[in-house]
N, C-alpha and C positions, 0 to 999 in steps of 0.2 A: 587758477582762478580762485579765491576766495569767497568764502558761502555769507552771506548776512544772514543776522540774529536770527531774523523775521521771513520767513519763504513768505512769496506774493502767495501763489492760486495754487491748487486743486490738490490730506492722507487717502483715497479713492472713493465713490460708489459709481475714477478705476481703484478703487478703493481700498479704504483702509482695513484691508481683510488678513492682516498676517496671522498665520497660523503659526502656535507654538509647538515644535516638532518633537517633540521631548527630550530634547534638553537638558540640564541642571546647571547653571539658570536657564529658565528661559531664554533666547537670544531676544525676543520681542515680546510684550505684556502688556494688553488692551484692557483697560477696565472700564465698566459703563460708569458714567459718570448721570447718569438721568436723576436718581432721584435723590430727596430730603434738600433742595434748595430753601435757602428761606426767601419770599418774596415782600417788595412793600411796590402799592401802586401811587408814587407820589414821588417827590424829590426825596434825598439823607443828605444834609451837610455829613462830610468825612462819611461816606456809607463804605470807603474803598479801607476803612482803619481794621486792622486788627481788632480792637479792642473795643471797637462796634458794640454797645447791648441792642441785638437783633431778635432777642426772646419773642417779641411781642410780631414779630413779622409772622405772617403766613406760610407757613411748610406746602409746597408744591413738587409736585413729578415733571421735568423738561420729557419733551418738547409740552411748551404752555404757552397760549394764545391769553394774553390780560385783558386785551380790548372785546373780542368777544361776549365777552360778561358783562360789559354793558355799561349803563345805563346807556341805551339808544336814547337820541333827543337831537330835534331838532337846531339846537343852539350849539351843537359838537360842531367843531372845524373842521373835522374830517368833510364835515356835507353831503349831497346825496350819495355822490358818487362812492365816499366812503360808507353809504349807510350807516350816516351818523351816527357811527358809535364811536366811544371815547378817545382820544389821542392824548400821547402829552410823555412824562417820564416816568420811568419803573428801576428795579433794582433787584437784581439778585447776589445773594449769598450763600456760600457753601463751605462749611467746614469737612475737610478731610485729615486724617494722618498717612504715613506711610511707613514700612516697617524699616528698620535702621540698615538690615542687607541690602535695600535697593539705593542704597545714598550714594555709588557708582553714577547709577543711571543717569543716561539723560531722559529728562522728562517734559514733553508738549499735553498740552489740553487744543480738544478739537471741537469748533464749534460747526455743526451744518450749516447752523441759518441762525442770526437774530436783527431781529428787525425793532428798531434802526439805529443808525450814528452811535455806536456802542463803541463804551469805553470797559478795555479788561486788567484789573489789577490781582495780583497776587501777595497777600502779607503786605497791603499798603504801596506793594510796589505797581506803576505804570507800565502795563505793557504794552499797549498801543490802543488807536482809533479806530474803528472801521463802520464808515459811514453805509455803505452798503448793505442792505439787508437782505439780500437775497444769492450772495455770496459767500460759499463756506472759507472756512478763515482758522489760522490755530498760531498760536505762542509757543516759544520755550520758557517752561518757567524754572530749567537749571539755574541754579545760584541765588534760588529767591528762597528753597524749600528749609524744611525741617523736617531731621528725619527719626523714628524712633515713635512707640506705642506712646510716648506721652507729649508727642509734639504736636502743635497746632497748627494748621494753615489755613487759611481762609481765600478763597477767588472772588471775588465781587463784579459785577456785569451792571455795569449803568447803560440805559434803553433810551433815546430819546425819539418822538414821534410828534413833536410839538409841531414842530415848522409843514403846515396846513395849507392849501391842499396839497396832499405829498405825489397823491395819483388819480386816473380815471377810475380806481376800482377798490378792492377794501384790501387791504395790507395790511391789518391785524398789528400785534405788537410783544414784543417777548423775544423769549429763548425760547423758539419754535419749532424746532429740530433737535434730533437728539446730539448728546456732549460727551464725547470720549476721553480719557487720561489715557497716554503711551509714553512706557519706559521702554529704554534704549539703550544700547551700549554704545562703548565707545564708537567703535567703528559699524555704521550700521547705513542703512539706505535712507536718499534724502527725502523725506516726504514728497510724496506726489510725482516725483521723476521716474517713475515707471512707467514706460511705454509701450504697449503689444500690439506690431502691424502685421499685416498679411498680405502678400505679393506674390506675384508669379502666381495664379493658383490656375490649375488645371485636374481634369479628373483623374489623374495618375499622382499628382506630386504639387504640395506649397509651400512657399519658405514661409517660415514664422522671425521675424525679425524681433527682440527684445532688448529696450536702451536702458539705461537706469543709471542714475549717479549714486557712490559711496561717499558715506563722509566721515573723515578722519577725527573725531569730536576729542582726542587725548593732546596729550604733550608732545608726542613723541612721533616719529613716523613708522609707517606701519604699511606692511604689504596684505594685498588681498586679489580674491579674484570673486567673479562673477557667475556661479551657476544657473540655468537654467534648464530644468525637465520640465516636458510637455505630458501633460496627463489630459488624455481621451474623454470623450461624453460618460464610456463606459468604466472608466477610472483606472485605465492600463496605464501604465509608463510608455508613451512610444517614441519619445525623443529626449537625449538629455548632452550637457555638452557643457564644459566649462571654457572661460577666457582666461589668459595667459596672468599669470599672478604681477603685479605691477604696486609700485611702491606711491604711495600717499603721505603725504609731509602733512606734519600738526595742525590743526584748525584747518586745513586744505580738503576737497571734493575731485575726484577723479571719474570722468565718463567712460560708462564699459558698454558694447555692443556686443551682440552674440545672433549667429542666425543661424536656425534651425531646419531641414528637412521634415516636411509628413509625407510620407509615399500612401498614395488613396487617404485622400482627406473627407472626413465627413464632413459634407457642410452645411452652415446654419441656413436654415430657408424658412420661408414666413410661416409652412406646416411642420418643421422638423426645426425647431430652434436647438441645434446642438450645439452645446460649449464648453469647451477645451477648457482646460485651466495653465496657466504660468505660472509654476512654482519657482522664485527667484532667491537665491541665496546668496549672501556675503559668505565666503570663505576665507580666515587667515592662513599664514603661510603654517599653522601646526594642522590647517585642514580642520577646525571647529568651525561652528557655525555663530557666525557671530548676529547676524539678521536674518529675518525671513518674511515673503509673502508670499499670497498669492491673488494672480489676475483672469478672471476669466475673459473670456473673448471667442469670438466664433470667426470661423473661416467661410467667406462669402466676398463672392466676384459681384461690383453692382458699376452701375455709371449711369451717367442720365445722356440720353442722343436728343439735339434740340428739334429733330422732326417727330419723335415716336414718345419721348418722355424717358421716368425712369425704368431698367432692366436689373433684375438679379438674376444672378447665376443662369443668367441666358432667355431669359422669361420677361418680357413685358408688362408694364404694372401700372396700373392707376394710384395714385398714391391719392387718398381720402381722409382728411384732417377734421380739428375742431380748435376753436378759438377757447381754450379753458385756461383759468388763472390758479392762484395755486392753493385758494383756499377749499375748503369741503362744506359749504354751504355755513350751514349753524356750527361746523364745527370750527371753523374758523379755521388760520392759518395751520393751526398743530393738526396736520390730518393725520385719523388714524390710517396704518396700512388698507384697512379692510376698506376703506372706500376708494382709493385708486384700484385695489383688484375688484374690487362692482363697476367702479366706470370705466375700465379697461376690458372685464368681460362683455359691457353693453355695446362698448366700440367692436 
């Protein structure tokens, strides 16, 4: 099966959490990409050029909500339901370099969230549409970079939020969520195909099932195999197991399963949230590590019975919700952490 440029949905938060294991290189390298954007709240003819004079734009930190600021006014097209504040198109920019040892790599930029119909270019170049704002989303931008202390690159993010009413509530506008850059090597895991289930679980013994695709990003064909160790609430190693080494042909993706034994599983409960971690690795056939992450997850027996409702791990349960959208009141769409853990401690 053949991979396109472009993966549809979901690098994690089952998340984009790889750790680099030390390495030389790195097998994987996560950089924040949040701050020294430059911003303009208006349209740029060519705002996607290289050669852009953006001097005069606004240096902002992502995640940034634009609309928030306002000017509220009755005459906005957002309308009530938006709380009238402003809609329309925005623009960000960011210059980066990269050092000339990583001109190997393959390298994605990863957006959480920008709201809306965003368009992402790299050095002028198109990298695609994404009308959806509330949808995380990422690019490769192999083959677009420059590499080396004196080269340039520029990413540009066109926002649009023109087309009114867009909802019953307020949807904000921006690079709302925070943005990540990840190098890669050749042979490394496909974003987001990481998968951690839990089956069979009984008080004595659960299997931990882990799926995940490799992909071959070189010339040439190349064997690899799939490890996976299971690391405890308490950070022991209590399960580890690799799949059988298996050959991947150029540009080509190859699916590995691997299922795992826990004898006495802790498990996660709504007073004892314990969780496991899946430390997942790509292994060549010299036995280096060529990727890495890891997935947390907890091990829990639930189901719902249509006389009684839902059950965990043997327990009957009212399940008590709230109808919340996703902004933080005045703070708009970019919420900080600290008010999902206030309104998560009030619930």
């Amino acid at each position: 099966m053949k991979r396109h440029a472009i993966y549809p949905v979901l690098f994690s938060l089952s998340l984009l959490s790889g750790l680099c294991l030390g390495q030389s290189p790195a097998p994987r390298v996560i950089n924040d990409f949040n701050a020294d954007w430059k911003f303009l709240a208006g349209d740029a003819p060519q705002g996607e050029q290289l050669a852009l004079d953006d001097s005069a734009w606004r240096i902002v930190t992502v995640p940034h909500d634009w609309s928030i600021a306002g000017p509220v006014d009755q005459k906005n097209l957002s309308g009530p339901a938006g709380g009238f504040f402003p809609t329309g198109i925005a623009w960000y920019r960011k210059s980066f370099s990269l050092p000339a040892k990583d001109a190997h790599r393959h390298v994605y930029v990863v957006f959480d969230g920008v709201m809306a119909n965003s368009d992402v270019w790299i050095n002028g170049f198109h990298l695609g549409h994404r009308p959806n704002g509330y949808v995380s989303f990422y690019y490769s931008l192999t083959g677009h970079l420059r590499f080396g202390q004196a080269a340039h690159n520029v990413i540009a993010v066109r926002c649009d939020t023109s087309k009114q009413p867009a909802s019953r509530w307020y949807e904000g506008g921006g690079i709302y969520r925070p943005v990540r850059l990840v190098l890669l090597q050749d042979l490394h895991l496909e974003p987001w195909s990481t998968f951690v289930t839990t089956h069979s679980i009984t008080a004595g013994n659960a299997t931990v099932r882990t799926e995940s695709t490799i992909v071959n990003d070189s010339g040439k064909p190349h064997k690899a195999s799939l490890e996976v160790t299971l690391i405890a609430p308490d950070g022991r190693s209590v399960a580890s197991t690799r799949s059988p080494m298996q050959t991947i042909a150029a540009g080509d993706i190859l699916n590995f399963v691997v299922e795992l034994p826990i004898p006495k599983p802790e498990l996660w409960d709504i007073d004892h949230p314990a969780l496991y971690r899946a430390q997942v690795r790509v292994l060549t056939n010299h036995a280096t590590v060529a990727d890495d992450e890891q997935i947390p997850f907890g091990i829990r027996e639930f189901h719902f019975n249509p006389d009684s409702g839902f059950w965990l791990n043997g327990r009957n349960f009212k399940i008590k919700g709230v109808a919340i959208h996703a902004d933080g009141g005045a703070m708009g769409i970019a919420v900080p952490t600290a008010v999902w853990e206030r309104r998560l401690a009030a619930l």
